[in-house]
C-alpha positions as CSV (number, residue, x, y, z in Angstrom):
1,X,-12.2,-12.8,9.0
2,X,-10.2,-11.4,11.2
3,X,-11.0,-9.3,14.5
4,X,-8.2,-6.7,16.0
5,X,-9.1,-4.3,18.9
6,X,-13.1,-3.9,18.8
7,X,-13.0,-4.5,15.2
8,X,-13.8,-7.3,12.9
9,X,-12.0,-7.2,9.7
10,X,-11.8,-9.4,6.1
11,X,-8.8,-10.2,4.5
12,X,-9.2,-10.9,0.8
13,X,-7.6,-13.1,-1.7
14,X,-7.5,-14.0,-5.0
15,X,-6.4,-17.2,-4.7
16,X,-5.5,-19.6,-1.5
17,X,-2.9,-22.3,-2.8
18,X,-2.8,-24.6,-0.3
19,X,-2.3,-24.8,3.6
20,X,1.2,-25.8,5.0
21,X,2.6,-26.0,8.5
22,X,5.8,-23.9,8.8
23,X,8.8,-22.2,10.7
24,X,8.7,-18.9,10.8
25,X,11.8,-17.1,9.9
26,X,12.3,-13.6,11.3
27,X,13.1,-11.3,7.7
28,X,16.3,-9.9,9.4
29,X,17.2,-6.4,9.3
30,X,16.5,-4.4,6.3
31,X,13.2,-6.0,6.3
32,X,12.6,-6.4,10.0
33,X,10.2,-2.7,10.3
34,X,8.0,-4.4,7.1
35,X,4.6,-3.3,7.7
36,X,2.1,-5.6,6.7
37,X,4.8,-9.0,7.2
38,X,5.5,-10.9,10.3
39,X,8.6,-13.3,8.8
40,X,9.2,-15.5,6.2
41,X,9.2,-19.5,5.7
42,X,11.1,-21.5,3.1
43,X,8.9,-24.5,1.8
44,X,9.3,-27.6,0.8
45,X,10.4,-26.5,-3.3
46,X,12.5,-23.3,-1.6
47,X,10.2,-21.1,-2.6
48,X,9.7,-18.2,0.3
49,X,6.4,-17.6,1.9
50,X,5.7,-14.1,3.3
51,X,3.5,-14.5,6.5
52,X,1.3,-12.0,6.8
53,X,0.7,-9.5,10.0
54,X,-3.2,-8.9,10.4
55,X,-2.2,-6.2,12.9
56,X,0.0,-4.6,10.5
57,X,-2.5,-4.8,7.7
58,X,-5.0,-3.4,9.9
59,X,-2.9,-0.3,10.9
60,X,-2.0,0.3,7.2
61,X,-5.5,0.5,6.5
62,X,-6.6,2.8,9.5
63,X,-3.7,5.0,8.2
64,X,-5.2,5.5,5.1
65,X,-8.1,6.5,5.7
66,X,-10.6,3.4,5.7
């Protein structure tokens, strides 16, 4: 659960793998206006982890119409 604004909101998953502490990398520029993704973090097995922007999220669903 997230709250943004005057709002609370819940974020749903199918799955949640794990939890790991991380760098965030910025996505650079063709992916830098991403709605809906703050950066990006290599982990431990170099597989890349997309870090998710509540606020973006949010807007895309206020956007579309609730």
């Amino acid at each position: 659960v997230v709250t943004e604004g005057k709002y609370s909101y819940c974020l749903l998953a199918d799955e949640i793998v794990g939890r790991q502490e991380v760098v965030i990398k910025s996505l650079g520029g063709a992916l830098r206006n991403l709605m809906g993704v703050a950066g990006g973090a290599i982990l431990g097995d170099g597989k890349v982890a997309l870090i998710i922007d509540v606020k973006g999220v949010v807007s895309i669903y206020e956007e579309n119409g609730k």
